[in-house]
N, C-alpha and C positions, 0 to 999 in steps of 0.2 A: 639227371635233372631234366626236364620238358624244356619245352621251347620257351615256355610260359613263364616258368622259374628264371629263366637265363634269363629272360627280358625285363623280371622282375628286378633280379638283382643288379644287372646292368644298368637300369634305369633309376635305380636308391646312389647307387655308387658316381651318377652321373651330375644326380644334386648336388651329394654332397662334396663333389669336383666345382661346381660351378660351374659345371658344363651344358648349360642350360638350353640350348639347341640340339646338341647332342639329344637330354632328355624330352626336349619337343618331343621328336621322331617316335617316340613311343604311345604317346597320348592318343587317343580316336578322336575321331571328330565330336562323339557323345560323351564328352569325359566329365566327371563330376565328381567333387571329392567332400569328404565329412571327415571333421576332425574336432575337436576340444571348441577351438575360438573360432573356426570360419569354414563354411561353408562351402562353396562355386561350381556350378555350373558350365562352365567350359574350360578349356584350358589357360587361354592368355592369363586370366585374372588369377589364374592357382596360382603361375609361373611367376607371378609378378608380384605376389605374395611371396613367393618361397626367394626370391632375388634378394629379393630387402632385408631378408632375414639372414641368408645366407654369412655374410660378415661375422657374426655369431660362430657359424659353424668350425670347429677345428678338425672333426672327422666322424668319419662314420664305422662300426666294425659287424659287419653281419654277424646274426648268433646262428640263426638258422633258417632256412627255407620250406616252407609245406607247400608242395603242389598237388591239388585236384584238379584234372582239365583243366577249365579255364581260371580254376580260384588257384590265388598265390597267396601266401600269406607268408609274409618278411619282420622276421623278428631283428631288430639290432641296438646297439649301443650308439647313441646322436653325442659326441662330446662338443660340448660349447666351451667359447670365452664369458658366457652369461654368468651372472651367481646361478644359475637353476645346473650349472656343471654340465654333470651327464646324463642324460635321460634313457629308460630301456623305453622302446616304441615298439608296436603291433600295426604293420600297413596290412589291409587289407583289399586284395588287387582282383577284379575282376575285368580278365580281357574279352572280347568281343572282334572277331575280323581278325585276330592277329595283335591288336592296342588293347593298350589299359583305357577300360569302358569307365570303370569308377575306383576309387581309393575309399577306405576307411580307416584313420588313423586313430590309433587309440594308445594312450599315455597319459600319466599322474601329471597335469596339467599346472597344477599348483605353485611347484617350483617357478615357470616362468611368467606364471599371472604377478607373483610376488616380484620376480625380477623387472615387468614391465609396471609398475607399479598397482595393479589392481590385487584386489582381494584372492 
């Protein structure tokens, strides 16, 4: 696995610890991520997003890793205490310097729009 993949997955394994300084250390200073519900532009506001949600989480289990140079792509199972259960997710990681430059998250949204009560 690259350096890149290692960091990928270390850094999925590190949210879903709550280890959230830990997963600081990963982010560039350009970091930006897209996903279903929210957007951001640097990192605090991602972190501080994914904090609040965290409570939710029960675990994470990697299914698989692609690395291309600096693209990683992290497929894995999100298991919540939410009704949306368990989710399969697609992060899509592009590093930059050594850091994750930007994320794209990609997942059947559905489940937790319905759990958080929207449509």
């Amino acid at each position: 696995m690259s350096n890149a993949a290692d960091a990928a997955e270390t850094f999925i394994q590190s949210i879903a610890a709550g280890e959230f300084e830990a997963a600081r250390q990963f982010l560039g200073s350009d970091f930006s991520f897209e996903g279903p519900f929210d957007t951001f532009s640097s990192a605090e506001p991602y972190l501080a997003a994914i904090r609040q949600l965290h409570a939710m989480v029960l675990g994470v289990k990697i299914k698989k890793v692609f690395a291309d140079g600096d693209d990683v792509c992290v497929l894995y199972d999100l298991s919540t205490n939410s009704p949306a259960g368990t989710a399969f997710i697609c992060e899509w990681m592009r590093f930059r310097g050594g850091k994750i430059a930007s994320v794209r998250a990609v997942f059947d949204a559905r489940p937790f729009a319905a759990a958080f009560g929207g449509a």
